[in-house]
N, CA, C, O and CB atoms as a CASP TS submission, in Angstrom:
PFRMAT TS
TARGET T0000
AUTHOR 0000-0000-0000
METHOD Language model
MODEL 1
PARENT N/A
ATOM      1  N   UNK     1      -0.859 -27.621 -38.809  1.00  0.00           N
ATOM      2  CA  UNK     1      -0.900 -26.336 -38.161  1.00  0.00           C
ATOM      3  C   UNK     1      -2.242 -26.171 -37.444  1.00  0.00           C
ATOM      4  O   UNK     1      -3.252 -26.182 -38.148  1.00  0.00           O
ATOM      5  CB  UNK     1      -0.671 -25.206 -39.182  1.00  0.00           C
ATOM      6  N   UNK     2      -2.388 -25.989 -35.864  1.00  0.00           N
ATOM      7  CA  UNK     2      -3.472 -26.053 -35.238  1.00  0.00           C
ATOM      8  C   UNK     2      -3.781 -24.778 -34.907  1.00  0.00           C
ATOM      9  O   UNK     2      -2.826 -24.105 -34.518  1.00  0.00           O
ATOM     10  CB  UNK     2      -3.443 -26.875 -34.245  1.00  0.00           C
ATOM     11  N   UNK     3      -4.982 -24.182 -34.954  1.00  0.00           N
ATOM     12  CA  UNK     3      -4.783 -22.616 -34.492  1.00  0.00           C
ATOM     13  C   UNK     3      -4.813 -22.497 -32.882  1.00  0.00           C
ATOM     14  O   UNK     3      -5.097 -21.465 -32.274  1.00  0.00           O
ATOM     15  CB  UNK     3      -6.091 -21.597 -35.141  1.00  0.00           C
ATOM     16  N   UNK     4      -4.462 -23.762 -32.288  1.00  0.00           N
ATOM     17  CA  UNK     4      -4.717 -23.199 -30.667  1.00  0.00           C
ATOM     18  C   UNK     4      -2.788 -23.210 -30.351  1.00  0.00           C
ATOM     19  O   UNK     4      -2.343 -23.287 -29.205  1.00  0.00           O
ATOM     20  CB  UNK     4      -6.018 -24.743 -29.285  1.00  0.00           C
ATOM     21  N   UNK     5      -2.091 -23.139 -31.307  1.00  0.00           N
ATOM     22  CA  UNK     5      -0.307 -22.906 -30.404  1.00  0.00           C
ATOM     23  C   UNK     5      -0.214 -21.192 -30.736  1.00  0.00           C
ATOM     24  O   UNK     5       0.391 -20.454 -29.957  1.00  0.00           O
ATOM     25  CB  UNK     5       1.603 -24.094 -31.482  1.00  0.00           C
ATOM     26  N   UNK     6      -0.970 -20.596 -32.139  1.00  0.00           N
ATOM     27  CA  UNK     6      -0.881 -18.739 -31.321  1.00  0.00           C
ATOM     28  C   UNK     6      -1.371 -18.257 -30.285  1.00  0.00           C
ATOM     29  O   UNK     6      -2.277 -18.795 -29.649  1.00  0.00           O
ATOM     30  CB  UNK     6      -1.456 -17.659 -31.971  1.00  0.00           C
ATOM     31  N   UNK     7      -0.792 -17.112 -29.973  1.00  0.00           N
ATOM     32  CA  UNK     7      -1.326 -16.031 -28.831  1.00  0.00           C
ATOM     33  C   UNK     7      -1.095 -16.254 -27.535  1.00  0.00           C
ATOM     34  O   UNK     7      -0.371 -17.230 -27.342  1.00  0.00           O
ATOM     35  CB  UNK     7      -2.719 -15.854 -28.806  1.00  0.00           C
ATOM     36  N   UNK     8      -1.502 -15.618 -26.458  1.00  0.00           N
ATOM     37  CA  UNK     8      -0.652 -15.790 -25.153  1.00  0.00           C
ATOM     38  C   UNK     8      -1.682 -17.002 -24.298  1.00  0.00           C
ATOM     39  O   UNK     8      -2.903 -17.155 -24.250  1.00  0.00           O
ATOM     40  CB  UNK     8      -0.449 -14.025 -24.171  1.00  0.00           C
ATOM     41  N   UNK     9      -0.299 -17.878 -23.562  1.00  0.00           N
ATOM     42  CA  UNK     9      -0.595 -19.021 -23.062  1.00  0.00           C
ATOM     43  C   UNK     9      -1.157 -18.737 -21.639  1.00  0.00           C
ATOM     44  O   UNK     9      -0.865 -17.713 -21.021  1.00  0.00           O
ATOM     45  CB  UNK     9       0.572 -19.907 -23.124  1.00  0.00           C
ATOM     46  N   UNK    10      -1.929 -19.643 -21.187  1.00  0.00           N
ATOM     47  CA  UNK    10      -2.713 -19.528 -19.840  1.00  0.00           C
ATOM     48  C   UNK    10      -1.506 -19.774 -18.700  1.00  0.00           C
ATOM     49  O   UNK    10      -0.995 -20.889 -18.592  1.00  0.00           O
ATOM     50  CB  UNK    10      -4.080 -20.799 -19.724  1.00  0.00           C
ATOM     51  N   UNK    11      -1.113 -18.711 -17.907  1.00  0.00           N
ATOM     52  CA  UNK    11      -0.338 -19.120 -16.558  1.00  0.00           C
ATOM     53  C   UNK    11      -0.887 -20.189 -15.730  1.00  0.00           C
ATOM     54  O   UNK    11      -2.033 -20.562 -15.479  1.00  0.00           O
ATOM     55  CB  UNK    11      -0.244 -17.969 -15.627  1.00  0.00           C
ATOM     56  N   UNK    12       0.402 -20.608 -15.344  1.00  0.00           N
ATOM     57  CA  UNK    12       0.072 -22.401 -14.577  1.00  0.00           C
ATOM     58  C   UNK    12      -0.774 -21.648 -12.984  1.00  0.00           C
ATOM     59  O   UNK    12      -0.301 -20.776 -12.256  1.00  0.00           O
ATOM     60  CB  UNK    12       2.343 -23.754 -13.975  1.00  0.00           C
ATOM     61  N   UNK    13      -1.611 -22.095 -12.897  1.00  0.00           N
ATOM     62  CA  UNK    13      -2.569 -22.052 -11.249  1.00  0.00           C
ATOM     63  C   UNK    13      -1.734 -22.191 -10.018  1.00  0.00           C
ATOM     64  O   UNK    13      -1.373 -23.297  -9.616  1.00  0.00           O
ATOM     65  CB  UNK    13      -3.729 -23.443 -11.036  1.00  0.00           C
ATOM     66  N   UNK    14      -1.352 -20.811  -9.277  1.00  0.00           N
ATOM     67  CA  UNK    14      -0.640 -21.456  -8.193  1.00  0.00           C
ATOM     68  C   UNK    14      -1.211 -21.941  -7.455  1.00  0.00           C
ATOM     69  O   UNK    14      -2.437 -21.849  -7.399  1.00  0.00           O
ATOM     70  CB  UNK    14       0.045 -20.893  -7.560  1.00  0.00           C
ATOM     71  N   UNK    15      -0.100 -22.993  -6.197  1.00  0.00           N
ATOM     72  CA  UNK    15      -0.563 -23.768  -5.266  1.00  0.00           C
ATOM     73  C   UNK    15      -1.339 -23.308  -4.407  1.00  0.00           C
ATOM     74  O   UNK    15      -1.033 -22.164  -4.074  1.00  0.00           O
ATOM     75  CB  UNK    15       0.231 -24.269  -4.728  1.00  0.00           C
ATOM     76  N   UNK    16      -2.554 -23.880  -3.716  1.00  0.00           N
ATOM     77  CA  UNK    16      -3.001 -22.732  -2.945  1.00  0.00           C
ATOM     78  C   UNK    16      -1.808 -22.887  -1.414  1.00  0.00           C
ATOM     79  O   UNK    16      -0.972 -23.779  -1.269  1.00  0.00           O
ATOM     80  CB  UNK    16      -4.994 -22.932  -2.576  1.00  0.00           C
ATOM     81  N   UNK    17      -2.037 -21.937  -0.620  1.00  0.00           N
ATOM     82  CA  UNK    17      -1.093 -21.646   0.389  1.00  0.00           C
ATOM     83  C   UNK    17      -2.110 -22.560   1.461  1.00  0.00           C
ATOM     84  O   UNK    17      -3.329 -22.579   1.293  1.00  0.00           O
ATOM     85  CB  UNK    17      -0.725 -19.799   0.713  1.00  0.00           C
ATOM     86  N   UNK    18      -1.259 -23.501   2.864  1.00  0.00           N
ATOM     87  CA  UNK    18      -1.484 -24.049   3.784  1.00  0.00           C
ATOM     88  C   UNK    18      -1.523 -23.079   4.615  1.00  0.00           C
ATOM     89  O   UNK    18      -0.424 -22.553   4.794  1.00  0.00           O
ATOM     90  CB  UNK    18      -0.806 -24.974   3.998  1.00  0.00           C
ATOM     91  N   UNK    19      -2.684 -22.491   5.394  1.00  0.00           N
ATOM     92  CA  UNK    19      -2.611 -21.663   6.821  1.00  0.00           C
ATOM     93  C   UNK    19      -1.632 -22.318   7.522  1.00  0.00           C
ATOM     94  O   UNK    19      -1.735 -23.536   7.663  1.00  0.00           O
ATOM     95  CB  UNK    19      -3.981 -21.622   7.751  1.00  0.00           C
ATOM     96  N   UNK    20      -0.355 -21.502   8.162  1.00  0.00           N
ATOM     97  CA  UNK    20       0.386 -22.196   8.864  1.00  0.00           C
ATOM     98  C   UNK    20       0.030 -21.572  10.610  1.00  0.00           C
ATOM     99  O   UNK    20      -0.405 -20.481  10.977  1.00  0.00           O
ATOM    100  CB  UNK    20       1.960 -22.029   8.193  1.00  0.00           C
ATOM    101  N   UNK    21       0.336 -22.495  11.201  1.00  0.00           N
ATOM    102  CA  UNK    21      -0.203 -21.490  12.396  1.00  0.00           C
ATOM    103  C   UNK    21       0.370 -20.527  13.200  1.00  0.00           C
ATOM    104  O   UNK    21       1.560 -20.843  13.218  1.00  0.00           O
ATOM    105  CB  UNK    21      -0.620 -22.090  13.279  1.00  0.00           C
ATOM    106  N   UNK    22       0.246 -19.667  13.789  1.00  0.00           N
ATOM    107  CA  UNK    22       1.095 -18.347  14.607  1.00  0.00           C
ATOM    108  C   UNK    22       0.896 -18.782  15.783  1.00  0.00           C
ATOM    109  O   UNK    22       0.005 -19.254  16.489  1.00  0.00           O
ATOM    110  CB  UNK    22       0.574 -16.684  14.497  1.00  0.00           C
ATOM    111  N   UNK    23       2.266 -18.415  15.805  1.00  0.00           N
ATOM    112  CA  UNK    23       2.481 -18.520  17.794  1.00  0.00           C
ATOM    113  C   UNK    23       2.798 -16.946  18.197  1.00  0.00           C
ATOM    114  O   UNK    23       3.462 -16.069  17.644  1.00  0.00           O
ATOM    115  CB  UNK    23       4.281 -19.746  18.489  1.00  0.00           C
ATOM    116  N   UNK    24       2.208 -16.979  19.116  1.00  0.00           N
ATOM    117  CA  UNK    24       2.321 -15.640  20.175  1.00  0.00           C
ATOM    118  C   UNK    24       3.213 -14.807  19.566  1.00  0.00           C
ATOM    119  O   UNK    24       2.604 -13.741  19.478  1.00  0.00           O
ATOM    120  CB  UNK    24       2.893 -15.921  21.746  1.00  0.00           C
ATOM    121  N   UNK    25       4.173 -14.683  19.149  1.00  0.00           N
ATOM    122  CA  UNK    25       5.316 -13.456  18.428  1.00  0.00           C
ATOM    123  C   UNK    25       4.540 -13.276  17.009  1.00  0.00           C
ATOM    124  O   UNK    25       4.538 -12.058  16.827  1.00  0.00           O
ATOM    125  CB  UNK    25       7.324 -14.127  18.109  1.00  0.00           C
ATOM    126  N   UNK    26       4.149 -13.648  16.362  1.00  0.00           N
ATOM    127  CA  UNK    26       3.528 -13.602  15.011  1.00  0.00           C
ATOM    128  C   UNK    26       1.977 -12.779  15.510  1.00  0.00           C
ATOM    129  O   UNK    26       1.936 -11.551  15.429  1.00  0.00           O
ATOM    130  CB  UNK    26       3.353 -15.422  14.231  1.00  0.00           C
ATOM    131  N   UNK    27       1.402 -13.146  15.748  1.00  0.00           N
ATOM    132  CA  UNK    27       0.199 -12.782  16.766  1.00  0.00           C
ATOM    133  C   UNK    27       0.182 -11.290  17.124  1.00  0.00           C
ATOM    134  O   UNK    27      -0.708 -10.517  16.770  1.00  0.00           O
ATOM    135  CB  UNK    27       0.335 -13.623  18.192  1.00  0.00           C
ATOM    136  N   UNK    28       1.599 -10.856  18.101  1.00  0.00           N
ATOM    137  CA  UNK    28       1.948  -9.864  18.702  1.00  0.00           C
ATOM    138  C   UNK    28       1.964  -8.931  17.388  1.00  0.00           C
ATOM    139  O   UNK    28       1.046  -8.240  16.947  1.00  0.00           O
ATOM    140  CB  UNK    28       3.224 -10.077  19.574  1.00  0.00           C
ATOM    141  N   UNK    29       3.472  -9.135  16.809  1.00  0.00           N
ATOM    142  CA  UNK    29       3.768  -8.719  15.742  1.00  0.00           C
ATOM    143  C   UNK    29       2.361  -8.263  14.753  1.00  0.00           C
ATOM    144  O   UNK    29       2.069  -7.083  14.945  1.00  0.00           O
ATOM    145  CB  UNK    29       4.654  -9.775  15.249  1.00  0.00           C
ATOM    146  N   UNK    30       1.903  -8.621  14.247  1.00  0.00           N
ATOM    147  CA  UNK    30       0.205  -8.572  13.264  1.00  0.00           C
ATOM    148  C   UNK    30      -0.556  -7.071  13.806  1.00  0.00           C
ATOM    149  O   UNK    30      -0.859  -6.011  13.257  1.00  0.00           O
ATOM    150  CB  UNK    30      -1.224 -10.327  13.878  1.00  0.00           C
ATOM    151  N   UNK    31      -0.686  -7.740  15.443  1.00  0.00           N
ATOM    152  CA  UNK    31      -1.928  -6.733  15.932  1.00  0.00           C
ATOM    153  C   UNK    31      -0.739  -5.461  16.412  1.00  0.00           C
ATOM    154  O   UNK    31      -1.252  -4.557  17.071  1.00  0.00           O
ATOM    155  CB  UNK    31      -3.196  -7.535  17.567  1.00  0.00           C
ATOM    156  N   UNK    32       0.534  -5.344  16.185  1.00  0.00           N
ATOM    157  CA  UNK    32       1.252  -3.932  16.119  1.00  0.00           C
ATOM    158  C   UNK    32       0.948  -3.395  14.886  1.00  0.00           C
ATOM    159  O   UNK    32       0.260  -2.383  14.754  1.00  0.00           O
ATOM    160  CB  UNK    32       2.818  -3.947  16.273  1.00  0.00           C
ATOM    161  N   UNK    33       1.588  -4.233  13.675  1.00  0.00           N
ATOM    162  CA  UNK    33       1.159  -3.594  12.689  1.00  0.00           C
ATOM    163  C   UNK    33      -0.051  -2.949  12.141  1.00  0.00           C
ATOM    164  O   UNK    33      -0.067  -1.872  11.545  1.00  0.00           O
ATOM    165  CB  UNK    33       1.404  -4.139  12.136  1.00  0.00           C
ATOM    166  N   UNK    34      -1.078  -3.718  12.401  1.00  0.00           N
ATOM    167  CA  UNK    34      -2.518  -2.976  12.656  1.00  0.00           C
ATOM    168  C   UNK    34      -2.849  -1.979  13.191  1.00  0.00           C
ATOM    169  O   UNK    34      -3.923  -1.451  12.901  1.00  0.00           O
ATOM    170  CB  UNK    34      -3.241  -3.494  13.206  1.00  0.00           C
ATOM    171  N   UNK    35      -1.714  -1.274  14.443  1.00  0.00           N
ATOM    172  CA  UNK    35      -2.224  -0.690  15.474  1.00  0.00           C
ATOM    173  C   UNK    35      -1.653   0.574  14.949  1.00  0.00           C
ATOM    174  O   UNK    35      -2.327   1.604  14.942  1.00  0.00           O
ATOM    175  CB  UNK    35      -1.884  -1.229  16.914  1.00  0.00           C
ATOM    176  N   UNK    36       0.084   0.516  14.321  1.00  0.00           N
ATOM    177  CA  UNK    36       0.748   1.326  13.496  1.00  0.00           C
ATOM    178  C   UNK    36      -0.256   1.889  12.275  1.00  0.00           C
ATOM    179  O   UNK    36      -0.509   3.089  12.174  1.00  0.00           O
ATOM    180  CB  UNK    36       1.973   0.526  12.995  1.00  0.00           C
ATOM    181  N   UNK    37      -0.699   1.060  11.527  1.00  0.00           N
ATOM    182  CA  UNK    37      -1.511   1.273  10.220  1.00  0.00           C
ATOM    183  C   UNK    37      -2.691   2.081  10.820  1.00  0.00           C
ATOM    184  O   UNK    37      -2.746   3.202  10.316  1.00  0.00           O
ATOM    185  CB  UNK    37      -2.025  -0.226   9.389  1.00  0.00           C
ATOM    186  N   UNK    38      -3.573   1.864  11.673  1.00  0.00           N
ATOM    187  CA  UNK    38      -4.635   2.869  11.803  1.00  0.00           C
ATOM    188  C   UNK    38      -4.336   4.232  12.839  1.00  0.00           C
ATOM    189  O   UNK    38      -5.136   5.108  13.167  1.00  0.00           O
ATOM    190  CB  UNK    38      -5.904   2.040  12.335  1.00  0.00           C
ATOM    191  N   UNK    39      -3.043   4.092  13.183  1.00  0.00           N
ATOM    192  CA  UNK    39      -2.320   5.444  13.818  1.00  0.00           C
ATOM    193  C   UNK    39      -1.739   6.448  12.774  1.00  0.00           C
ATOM    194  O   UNK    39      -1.668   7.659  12.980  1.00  0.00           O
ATOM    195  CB  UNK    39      -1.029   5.014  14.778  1.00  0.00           C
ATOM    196  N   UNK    40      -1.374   5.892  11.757  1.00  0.00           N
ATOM    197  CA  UNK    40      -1.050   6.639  10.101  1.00  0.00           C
ATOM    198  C   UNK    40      -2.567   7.008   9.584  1.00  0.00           C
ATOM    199  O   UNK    40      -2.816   8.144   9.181  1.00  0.00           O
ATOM    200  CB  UNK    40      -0.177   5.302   8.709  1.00  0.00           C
ATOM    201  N   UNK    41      -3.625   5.909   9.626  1.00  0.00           N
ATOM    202  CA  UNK    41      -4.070   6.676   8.863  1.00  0.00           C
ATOM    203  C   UNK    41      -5.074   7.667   9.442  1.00  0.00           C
ATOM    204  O   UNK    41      -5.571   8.368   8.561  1.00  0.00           O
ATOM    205  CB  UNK    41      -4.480   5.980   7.925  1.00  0.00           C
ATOM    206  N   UNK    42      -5.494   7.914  10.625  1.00  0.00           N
ATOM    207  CA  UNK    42      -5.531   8.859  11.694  1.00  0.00           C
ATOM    208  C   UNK    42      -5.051  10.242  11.575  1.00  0.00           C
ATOM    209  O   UNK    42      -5.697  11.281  11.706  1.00  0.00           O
ATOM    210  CB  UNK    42      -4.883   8.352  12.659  1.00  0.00           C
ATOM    211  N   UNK    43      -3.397  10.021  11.214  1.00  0.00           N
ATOM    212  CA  UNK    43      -2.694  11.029  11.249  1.00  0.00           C
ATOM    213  C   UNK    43      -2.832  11.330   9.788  1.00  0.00           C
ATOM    214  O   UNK    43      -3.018  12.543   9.684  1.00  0.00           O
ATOM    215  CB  UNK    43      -1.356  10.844  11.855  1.00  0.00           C
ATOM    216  N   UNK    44      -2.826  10.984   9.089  1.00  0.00           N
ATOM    217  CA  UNK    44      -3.387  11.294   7.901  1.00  0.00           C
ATOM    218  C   UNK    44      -4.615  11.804   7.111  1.00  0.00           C
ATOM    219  O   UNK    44      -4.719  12.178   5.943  1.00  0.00           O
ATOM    220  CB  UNK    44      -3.252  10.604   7.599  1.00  0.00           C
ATOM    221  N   UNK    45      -5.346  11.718   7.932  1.00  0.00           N
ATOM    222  CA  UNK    45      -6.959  12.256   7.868  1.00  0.00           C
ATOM    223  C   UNK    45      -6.814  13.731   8.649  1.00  0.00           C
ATOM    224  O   UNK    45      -7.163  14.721   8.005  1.00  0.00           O
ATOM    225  CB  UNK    45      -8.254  11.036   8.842  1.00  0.00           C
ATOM    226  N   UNK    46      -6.300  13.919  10.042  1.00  0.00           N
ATOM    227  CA  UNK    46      -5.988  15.107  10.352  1.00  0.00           C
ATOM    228  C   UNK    46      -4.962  15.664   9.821  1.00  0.00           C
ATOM    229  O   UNK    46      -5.561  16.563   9.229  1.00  0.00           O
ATOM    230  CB  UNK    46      -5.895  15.199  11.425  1.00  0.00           C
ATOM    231  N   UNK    47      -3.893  15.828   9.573  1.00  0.00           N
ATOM    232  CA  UNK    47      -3.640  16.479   8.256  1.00  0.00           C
ATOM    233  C   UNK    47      -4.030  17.033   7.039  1.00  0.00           C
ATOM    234  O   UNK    47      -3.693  18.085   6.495  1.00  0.00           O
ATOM    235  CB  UNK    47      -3.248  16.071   7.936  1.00  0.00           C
ATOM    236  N   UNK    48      -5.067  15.838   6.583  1.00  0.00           N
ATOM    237  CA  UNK    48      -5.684  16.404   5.413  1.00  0.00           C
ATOM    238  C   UNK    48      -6.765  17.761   5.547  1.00  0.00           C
ATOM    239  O   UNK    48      -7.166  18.579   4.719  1.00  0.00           O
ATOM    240  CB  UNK    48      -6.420  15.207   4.807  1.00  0.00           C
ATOM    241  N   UNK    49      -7.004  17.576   6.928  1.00  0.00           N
ATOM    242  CA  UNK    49      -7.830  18.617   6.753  1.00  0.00           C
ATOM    243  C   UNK    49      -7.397  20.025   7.729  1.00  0.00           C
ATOM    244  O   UNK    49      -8.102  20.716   8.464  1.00  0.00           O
ATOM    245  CB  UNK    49      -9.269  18.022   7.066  1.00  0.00           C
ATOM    246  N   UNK    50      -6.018  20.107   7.406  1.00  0.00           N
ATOM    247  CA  UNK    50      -5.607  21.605   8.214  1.00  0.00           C
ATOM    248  C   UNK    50      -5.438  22.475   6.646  1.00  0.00           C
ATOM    249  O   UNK    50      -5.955  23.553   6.353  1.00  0.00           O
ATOM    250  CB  UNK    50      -3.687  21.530   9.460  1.00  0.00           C
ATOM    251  N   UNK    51      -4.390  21.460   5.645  1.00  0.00           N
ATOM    252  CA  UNK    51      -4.133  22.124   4.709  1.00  0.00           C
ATOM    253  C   UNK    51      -2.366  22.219   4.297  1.00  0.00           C
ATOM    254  O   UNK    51      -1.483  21.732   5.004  1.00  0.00           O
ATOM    255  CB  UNK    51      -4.835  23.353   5.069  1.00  0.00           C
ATOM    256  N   UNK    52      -2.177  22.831   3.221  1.00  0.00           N
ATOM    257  CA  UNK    52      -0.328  22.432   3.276  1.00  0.00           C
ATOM    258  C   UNK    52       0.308  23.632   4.336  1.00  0.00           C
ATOM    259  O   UNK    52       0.054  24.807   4.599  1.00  0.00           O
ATOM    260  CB  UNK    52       0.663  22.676   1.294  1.00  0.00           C
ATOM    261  N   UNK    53       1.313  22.569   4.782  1.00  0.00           N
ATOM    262  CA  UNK    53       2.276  23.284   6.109  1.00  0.00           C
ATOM    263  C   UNK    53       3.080  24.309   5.148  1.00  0.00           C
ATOM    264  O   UNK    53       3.514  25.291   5.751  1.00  0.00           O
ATOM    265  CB  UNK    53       3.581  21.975   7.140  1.00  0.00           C
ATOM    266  N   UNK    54       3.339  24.260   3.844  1.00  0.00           N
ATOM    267  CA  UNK    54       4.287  25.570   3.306  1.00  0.00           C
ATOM    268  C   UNK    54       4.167  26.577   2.250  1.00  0.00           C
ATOM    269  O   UNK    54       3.981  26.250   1.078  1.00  0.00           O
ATOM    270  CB  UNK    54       5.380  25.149   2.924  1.00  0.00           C
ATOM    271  N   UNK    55       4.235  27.376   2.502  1.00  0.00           N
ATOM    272  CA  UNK    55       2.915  28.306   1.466  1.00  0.00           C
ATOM    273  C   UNK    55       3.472  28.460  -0.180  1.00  0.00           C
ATOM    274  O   UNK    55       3.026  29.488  -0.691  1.00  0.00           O
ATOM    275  CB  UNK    55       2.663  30.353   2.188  1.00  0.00           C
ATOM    276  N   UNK    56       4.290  27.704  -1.035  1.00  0.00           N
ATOM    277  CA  UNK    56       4.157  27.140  -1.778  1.00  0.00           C
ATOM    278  C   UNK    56       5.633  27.502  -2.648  1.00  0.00           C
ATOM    279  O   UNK    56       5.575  28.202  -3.659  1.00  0.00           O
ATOM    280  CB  UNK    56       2.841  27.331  -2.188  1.00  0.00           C
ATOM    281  N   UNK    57       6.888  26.974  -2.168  1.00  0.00           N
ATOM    282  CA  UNK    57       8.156  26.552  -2.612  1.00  0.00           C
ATOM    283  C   UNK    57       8.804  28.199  -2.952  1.00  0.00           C
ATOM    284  O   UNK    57       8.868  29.194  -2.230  1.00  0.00           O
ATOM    285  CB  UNK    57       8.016  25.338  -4.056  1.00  0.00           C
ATOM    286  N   UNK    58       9.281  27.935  -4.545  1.00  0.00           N
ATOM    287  CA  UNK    58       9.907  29.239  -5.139  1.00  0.00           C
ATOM    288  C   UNK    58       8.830  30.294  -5.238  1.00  0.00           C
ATOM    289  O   UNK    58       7.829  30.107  -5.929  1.00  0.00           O
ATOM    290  CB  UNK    58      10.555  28.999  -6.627  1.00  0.00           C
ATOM    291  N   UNK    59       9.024  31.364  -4.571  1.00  0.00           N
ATOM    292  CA  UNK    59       8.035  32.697  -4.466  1.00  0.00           C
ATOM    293  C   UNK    59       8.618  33.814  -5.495  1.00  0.00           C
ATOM    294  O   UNK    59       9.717  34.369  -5.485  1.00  0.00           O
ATOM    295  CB  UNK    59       8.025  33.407  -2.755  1.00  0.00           C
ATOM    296  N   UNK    60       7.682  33.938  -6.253  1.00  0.00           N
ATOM    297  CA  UNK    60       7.740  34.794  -7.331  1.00  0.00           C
ATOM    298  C   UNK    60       7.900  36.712  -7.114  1.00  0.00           C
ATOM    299  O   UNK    60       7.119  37.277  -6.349  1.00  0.00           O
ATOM    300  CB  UNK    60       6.373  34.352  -8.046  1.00  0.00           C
ATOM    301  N   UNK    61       8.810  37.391  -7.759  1.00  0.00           N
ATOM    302  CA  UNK    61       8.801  38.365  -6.871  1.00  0.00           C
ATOM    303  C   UNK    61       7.669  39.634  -7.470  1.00  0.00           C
ATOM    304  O   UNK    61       7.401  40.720  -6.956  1.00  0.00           O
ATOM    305  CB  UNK    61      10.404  38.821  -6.677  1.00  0.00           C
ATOM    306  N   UNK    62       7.172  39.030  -8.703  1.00  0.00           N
ATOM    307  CA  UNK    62       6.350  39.980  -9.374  1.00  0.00           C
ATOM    308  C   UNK    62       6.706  41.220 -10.414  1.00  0.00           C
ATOM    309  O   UNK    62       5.966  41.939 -11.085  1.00  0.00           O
ATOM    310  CB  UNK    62       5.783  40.488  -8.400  1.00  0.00           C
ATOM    311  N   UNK    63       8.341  41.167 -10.252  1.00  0.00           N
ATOM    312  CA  UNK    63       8.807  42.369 -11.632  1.00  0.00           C
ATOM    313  C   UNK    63       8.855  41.545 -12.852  1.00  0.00           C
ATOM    314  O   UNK    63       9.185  40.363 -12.945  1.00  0.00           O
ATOM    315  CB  UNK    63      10.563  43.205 -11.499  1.00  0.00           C
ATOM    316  N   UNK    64       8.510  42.283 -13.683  1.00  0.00           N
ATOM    317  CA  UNK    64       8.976  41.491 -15.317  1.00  0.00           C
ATOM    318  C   UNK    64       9.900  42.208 -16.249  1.00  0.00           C
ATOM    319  O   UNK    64      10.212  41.696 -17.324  1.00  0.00           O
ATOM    320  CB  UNK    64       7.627  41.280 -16.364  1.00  0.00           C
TER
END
């Protein structure tokens, strides 16, 4: 009985990945998504600072 077969085993090392290369549609594609992503978060920063668009769901009518 060896004490190194308890407890949790080391995951196998993945392969590292080969840069494969991009041609022009991959390229295109990338620098849209980039262009999308900092147009969100743009729009997201102005938003944050107007405040919420709805003044806050079920409105209470105040009798008890």
């Amino acid at each position: 009985m060896s004490g190194r077969e308890g407890g949790k085993k080391k995951p196998l090392k993945a392969p590292k990945k080969e840069s494969k290369d991009l041609d022009e549609d991959d390229v295109a594609h990338k620098q849209k998504m980039k262009e999308q992503q900092k147009a969100l978060q743009e729009a997201k920063a102005k938003a944050s600072q107007k405040g919420p668009l709805v003044g806050g769901g079920i409105k209470k009518s105040g009798k008890k």
